[in-house]
DODO-563421 format. One record per atom (N, C-alpha, C, O): residue in one letter; x, y, z. Coordinates in steps of 0.1 Angstrom, whole numbers, plus 2048, in hexadecimal, padded with zeros to 3 digits. Layout:
N
aXYZ/...
//
This chain:
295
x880323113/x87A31810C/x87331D100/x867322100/x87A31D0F7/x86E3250E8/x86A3180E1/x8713120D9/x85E3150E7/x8523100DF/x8463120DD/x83C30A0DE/x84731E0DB/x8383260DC/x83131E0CE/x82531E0CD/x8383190C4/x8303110B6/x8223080C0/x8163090BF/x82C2FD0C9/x8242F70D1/x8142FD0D9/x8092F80D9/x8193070DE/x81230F0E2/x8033190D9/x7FC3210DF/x8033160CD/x7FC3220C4/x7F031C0C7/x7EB3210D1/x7E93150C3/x7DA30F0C5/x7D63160D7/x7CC31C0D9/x7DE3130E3/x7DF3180EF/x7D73270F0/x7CC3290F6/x7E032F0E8/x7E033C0E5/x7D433D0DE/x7CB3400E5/x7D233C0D4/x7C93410CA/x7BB33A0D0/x7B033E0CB/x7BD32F0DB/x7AE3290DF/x7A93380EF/x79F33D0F2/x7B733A0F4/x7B1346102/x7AF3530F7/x7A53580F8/x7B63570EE/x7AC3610E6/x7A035E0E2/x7983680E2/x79B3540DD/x7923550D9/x7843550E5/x77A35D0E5/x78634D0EE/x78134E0FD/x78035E100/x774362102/x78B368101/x787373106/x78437B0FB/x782386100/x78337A0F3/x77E3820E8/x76B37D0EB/x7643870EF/x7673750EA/x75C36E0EA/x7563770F7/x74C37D0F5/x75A378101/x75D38210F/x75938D10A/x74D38F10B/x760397105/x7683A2106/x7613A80F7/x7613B40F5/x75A39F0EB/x75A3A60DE/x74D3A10DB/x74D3960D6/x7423A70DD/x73939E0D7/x7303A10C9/x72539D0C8/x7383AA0BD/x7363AD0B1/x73B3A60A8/x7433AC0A1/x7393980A4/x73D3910A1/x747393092/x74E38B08D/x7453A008D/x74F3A7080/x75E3AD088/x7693AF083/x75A3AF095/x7643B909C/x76D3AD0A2/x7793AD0A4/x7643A10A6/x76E3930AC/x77339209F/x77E39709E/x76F38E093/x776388085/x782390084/x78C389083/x78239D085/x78E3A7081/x7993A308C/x7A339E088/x7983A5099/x79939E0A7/x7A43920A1/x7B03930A0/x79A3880A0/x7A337909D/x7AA379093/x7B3371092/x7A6383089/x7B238007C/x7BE38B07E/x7C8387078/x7C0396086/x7C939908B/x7D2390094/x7DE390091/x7CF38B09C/x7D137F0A5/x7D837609C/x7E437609E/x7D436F093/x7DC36508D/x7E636B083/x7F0364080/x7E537707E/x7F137C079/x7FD382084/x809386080/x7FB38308D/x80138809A/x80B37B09D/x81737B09E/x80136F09D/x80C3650A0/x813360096/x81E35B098/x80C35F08A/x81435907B/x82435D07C/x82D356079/x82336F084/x83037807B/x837376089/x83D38008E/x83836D090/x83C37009D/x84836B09C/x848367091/x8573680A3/x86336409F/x8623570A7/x85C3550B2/x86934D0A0/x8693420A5/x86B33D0B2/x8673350B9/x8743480B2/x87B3460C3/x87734A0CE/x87C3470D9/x86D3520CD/x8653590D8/x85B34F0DD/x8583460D5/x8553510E9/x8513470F6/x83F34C0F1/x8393550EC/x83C33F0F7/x82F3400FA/x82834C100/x81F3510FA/x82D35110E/x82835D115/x82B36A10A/x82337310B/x83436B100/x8393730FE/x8313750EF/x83437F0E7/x82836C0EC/x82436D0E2/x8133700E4/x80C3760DC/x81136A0F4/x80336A0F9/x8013780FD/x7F637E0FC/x80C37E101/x80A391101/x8093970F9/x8073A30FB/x8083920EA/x80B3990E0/x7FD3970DA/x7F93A20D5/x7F438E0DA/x7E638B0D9/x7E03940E8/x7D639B0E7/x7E53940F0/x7DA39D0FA/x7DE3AC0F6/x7D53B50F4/x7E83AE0F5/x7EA3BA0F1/x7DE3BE0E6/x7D73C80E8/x7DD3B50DC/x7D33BA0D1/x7C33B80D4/x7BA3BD0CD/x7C13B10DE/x7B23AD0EA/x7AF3BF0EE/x7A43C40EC/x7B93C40F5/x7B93CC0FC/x7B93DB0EF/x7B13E50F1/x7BF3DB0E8/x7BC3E40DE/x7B03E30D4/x7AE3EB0CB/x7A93DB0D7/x7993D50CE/x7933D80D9/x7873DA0D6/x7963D90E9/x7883D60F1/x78C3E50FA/x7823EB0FE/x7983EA0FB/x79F3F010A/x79C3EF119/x79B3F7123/x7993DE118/x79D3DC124/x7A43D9128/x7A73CE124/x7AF3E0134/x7BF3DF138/x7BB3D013B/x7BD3C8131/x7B73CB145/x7B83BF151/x7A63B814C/x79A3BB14D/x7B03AE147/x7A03A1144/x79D396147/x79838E140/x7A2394156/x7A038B15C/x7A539816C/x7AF397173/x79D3A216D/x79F3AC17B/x7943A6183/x7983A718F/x7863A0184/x77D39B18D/x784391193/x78739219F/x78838518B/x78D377188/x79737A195/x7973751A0/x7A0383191/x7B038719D/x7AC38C1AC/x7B238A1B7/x7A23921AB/x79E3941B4/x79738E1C1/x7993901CD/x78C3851B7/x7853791BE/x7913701C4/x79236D1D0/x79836B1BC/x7A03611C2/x7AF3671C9/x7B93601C8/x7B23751D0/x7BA3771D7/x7B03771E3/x7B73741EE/x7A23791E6/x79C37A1F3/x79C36F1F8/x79F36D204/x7943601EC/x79335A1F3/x79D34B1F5/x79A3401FA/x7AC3521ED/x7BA34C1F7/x7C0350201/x7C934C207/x7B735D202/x7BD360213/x7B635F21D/x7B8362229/x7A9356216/x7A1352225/x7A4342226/x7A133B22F/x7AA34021B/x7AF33221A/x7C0334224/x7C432C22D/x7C333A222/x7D433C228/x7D8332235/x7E0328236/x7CC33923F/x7CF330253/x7D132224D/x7DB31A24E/x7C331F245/x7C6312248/x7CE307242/x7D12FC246/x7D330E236/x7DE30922B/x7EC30C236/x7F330323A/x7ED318238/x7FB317243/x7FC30D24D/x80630724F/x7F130B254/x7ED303260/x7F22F425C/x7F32EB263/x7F42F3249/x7F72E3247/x8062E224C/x80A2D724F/x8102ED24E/x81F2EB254/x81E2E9262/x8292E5265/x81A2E9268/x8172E9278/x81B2DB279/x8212D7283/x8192D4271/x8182C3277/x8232BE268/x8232B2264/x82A2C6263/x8362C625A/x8442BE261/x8482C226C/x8482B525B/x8542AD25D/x8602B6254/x86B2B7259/x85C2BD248/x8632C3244/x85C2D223E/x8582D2232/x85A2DE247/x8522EC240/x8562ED234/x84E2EA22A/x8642F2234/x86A2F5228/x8632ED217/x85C2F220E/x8682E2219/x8612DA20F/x8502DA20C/x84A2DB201/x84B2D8218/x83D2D9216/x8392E9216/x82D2EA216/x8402F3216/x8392FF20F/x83F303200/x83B30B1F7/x84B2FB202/x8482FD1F2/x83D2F11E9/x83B2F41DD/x8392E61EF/x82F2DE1E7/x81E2EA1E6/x8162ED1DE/x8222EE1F6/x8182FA1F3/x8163061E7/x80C30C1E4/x81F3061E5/x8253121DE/x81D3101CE/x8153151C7/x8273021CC/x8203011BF/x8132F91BD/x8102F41B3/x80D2F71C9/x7FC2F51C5/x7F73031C2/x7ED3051BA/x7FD30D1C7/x7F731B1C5/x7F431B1B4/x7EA31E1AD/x7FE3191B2/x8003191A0/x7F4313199/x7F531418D/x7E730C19E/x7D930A196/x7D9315191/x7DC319185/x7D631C19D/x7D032F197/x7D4337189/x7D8343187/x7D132D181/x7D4334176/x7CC337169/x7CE32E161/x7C633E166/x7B533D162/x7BB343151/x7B4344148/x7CD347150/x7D134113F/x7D433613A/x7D533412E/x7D532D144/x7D831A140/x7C9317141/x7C5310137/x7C031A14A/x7B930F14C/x7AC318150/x7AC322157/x7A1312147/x79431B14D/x78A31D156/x784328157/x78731215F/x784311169/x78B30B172/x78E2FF171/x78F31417C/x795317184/x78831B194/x782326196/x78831119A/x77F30F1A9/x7873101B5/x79230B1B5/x7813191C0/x7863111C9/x7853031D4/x7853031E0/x7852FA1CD/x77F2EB1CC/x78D2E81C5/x7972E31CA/x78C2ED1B9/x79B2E51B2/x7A72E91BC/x7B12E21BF/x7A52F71C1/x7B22FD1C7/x7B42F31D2/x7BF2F01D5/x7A82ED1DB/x7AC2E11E1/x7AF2D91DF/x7B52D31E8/x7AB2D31D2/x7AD2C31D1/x7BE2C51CF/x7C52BF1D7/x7C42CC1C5/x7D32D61C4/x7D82D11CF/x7E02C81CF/x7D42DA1DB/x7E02D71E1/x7E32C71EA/x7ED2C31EF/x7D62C21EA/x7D62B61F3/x7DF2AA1E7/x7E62A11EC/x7DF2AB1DB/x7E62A61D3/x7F42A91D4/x7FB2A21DA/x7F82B51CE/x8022BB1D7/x80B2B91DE/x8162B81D9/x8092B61EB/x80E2B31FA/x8132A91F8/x81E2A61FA/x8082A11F2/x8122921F3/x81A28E1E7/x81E2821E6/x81D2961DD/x82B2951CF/x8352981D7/x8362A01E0/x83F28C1CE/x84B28D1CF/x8552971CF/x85429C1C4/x85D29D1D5/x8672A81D2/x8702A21CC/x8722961D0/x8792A71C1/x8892A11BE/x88E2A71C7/x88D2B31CA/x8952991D0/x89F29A1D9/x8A82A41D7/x8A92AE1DF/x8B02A21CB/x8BB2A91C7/x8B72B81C5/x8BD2C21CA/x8AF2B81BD/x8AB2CC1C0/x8A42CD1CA/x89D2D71C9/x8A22C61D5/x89C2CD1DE/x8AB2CF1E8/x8AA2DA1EE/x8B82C81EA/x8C32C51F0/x8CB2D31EE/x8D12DA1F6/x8C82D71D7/x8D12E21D3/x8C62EF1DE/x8CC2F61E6/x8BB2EF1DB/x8B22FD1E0/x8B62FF1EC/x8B630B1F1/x8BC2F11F3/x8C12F8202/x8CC2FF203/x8D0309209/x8D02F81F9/x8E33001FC/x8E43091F6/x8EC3111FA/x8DE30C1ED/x8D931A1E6/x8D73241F0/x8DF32C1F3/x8C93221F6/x8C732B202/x8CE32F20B/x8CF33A20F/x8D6322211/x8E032621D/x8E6332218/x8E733C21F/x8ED331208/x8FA339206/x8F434A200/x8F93541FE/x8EA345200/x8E23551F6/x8E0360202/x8DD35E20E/x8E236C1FC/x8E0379203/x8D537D1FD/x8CB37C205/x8D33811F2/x8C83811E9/x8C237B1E4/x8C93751DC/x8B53761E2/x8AD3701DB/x8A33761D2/x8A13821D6/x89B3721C7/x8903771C0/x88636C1BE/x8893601BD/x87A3701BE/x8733681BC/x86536A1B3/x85A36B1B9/x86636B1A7/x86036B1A0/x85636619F/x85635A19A/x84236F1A4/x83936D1AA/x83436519B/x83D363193/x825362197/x81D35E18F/x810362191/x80D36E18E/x80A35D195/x7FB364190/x7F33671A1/x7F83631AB/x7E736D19F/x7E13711AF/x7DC3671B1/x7D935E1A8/x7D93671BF/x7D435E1C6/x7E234F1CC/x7E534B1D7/x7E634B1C1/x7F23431C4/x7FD34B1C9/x8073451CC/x7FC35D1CD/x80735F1D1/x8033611E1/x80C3661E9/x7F835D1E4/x7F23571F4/x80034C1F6/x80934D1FF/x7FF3421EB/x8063371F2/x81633B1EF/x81F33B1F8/x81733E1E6/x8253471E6/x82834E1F4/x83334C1FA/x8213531F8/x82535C208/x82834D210/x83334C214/x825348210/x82433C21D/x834337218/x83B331221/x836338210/x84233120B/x84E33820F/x858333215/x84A34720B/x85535120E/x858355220/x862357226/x847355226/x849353232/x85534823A/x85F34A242/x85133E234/x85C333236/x86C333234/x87532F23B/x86B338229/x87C33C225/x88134922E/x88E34822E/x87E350232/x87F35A23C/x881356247/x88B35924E/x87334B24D/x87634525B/x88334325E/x888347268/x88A339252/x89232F253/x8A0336254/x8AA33425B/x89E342247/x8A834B244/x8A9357244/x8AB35F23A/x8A7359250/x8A3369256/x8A8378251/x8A3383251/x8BA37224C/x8C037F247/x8C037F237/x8C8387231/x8B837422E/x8B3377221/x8AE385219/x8A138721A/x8B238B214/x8A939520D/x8A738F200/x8AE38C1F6/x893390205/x8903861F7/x8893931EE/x88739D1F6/x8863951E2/x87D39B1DA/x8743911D4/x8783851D3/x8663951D1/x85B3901CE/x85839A1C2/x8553A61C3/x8583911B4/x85639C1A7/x8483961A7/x84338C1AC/x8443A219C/x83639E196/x8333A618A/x8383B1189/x82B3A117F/x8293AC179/x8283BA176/x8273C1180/x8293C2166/x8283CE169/x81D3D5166/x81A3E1167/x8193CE163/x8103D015D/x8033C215D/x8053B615F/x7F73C7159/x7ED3B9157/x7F13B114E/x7F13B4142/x7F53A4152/x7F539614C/x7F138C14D/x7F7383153/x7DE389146/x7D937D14B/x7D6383155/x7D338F157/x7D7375160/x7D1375170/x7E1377176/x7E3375182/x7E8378171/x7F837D17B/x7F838A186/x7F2394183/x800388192/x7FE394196/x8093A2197/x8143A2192/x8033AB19E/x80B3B6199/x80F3B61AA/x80E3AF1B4/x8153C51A7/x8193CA1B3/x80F3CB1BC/x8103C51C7/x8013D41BA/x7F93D11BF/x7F13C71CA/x7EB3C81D5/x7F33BF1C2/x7EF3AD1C4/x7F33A81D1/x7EC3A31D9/x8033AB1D1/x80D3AA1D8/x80D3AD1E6/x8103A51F0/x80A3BA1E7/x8093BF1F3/x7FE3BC1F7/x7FF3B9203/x7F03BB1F3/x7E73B71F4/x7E53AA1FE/x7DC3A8206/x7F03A21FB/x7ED394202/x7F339520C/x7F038D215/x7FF3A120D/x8093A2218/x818399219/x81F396223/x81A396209/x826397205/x8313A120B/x83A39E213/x82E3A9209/x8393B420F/x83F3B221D/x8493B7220/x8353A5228/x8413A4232/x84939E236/x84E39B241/x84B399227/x85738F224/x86038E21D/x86A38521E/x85D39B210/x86239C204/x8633AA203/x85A3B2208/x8723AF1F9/x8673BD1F3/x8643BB1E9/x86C3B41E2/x8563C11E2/x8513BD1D7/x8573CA1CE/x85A3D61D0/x8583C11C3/x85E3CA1B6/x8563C21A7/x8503B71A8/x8583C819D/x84D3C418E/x85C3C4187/x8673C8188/x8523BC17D/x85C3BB172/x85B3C2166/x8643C115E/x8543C8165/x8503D7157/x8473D2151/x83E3DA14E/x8453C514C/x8413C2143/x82F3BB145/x82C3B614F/x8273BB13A/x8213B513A/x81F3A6133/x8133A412E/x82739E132/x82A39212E/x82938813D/x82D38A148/x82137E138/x81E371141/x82D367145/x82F35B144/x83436F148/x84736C149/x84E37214B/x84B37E14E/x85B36F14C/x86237614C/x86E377144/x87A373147/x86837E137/x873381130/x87F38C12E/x87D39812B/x88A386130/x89138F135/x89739A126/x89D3A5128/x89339511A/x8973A3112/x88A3A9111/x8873AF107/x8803A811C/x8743B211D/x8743BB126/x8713C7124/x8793B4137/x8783BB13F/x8823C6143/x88D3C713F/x8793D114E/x8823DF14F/x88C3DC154/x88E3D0157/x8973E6156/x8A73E515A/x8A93E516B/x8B43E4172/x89D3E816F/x89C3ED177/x8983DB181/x89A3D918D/x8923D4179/x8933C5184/x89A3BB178/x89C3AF17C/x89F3BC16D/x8AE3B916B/x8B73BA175/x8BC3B017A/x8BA3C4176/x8C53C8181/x8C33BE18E/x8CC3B6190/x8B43BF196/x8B13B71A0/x8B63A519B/x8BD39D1A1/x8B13A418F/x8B139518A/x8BF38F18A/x8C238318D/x8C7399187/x8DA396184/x8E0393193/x8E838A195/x8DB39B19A/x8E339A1A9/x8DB3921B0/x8DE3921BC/x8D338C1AD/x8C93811B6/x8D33701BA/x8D63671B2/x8D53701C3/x8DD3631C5/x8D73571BE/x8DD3501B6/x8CC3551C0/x8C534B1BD/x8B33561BB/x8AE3601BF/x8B134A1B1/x8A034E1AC/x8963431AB/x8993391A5/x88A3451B1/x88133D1B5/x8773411AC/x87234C1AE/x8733391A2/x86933D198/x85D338195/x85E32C195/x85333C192/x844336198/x84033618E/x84433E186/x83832C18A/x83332C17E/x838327173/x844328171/x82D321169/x83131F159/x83232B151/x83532A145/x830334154/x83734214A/x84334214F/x84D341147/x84334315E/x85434715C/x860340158/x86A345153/x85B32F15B/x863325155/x862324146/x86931C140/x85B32B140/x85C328132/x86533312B/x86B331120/x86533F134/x86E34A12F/x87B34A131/x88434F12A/x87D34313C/x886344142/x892334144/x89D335149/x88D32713D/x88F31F13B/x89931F133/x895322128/x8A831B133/x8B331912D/x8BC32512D/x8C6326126/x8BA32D135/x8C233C134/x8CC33C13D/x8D434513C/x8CE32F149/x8D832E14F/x8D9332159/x8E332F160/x8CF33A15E/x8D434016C/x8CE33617B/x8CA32B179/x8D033B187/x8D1332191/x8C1332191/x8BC33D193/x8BA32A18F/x8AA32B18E/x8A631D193/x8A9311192/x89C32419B/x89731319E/x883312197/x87B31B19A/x88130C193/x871311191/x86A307196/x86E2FB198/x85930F19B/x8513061A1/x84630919D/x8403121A3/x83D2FF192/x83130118E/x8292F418E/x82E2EA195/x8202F4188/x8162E7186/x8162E8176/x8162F116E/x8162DA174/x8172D8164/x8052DC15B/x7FE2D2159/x8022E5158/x7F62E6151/x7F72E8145/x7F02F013F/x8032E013D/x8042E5130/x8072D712B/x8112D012E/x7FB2D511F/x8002C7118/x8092C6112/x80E2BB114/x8102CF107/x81B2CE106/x8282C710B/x82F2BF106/x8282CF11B/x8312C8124/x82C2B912D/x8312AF131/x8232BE12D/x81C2AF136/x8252A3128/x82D29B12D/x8222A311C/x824299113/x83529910E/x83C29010A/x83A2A7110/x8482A510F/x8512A011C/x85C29D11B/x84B2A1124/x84E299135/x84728F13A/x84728B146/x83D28A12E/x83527A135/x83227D144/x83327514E/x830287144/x828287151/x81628F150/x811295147/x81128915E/x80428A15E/x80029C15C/x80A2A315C/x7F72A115A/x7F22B015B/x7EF2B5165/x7E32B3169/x7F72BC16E/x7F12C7178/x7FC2BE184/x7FC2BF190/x8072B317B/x8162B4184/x8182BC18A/x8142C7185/x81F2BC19A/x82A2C91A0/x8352C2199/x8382B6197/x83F2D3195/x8492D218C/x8542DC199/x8532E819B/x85E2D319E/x8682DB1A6/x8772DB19B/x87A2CF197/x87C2E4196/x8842DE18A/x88D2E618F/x88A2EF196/x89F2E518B/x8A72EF18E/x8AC2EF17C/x8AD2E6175/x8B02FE17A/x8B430316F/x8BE2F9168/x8BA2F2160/x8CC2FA16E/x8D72F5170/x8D82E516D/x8E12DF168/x8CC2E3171/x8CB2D416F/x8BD2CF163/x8B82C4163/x8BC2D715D/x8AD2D6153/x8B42CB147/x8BF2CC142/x8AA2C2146/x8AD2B413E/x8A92BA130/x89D2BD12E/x8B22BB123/x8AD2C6114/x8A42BB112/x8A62B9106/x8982B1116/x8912B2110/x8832BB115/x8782BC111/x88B2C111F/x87A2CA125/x8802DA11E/x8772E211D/x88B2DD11B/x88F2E7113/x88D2E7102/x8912F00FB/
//
């Protein structure tokens, strides 16, 4: 989806937020932001929002050298979605359909995103999911995701940020239950992006006993595939089907054709207004079937 034009005010409003953070010489922010806006002036039309938002942290991180600027933020909120976990799992127990309702789980996880949105509670992370639960699924991609699964040997599932990959496990837990001889992978960053998580992250929540965890090289909020290493290309080509989390990865990865299903919350006015739909929507979408006006 290259409409990062849409996107520039986005960008240039979380630099100036972490700069304000991170720089407080107000000659050393000026130099700061006017790099910044020539960074995006010269940027090529066709490149994505995430891919333009790394290119401003990159220059954050060469003004400040701090790798990870939002590392407390990742932290706090992987502890306390895993003291949330029992009782968020405990909502399938009384499930007419698991499958479906862990993926509605899945993408309430997707609040946790502290580059869309700045306060970020856990108060909001409830209200999320009780909203959540009760949105609609499309019938129809939820009908293809089955038959997808039945037929898949391999799967990928392209994580997004910490703490939401609490609810990610519950999901993959599920897909496992169901489909025991799946070999799924769980990517994640390769680096610090935003509040996204890494490999690290991953194992941390106990991903690993469901998935094996692998990165994508890059530090981009996506996944862009003429960024990332050869080494989860490779993974990404032989993946039967891909399960993709988040508004970075659907934005990177939007129109490229492959078997993709994405599952995020809409926090982007852009799309909220090019989809007349409300802000902080669950968005279940299949590749294959994406309507060009959300492309």
């Amino acid at each position: 989806m290259n409409s990062h034009v849409d996107c520039i005010a986005c960008i240039i409003n979380k630099a100036d937020q972490l700069a304000d953070k991170y720089i407080k010489d107000k000659k050393e922010k000026y130099n700061f932001m006017n790099k910044v806006l020539l960074e995006v002036a010269d940027t090529d039309f066709s490149k994505t929002a995430p891919y333009i938002s790394t290119k401003v942290m990159r220059l954050l991180h060469n003004a400040t050298g701090v790798d990870d600027f939002y590392k407390e933020e990742k932290m706090l909120f992987n502890e306390k979605l895993l003291g949330m976990e029992e009782n968020i799992t405990s909502m399938l127990d009384d499930s007419n359909n698991r499958l479906m309702d862990a993926l509605r789980i899945a993408m309430a996880g997707n609040i946790v995103d502290f580059g869309a949105l700045d306060n970020i509670t856990i108060e909001l992370v409830k209200d999320i999911i009780t909203k959540t639960m009760d949105s609609n699924i499309n019938s129809s991609v939820y009908k293809r995701f089955n038959i997808e699964l039945e037929n898949a040997k391999d799967i990928l599932y392209l994580g997004d940020n910490t703490g939401e990959i609490v609810f990610d496990k519950i999901l993959l837990c599920e897909i496992k239950r169901q489909y025991p001889n799946l070999t799924i992978y769980f990517a994640t960053r390769g680096k610090p992006a935003l509040n996204d998580a890494n490999e690290e992250d991953a194992y941390y929540v106990g991903i690993d006993k469901y998935a094996k965890i692998i990165n994508n090289g890059t530090d981009i909020p996506g996944t862009d595939l003429d960024e990332v290493s050869q080494e989860f290309k490779e993974v990404f080509n032989k993946a039967d089907m891909i399960i993709s989390k988040g508004q970075g990865n659907f934005e990177t990865l939007s129109g490229t054709g492959y078997n993709i299903f994405y599952l995020f919350l809409c926090k982007c006015d852009m799309l909220t207004k090019r989809l007349n739909i409300e802000k902080l929507s669950a968005m279940f979408l299949y590749e294959k079937e994406l309507n060009t006006e959300i492309l």
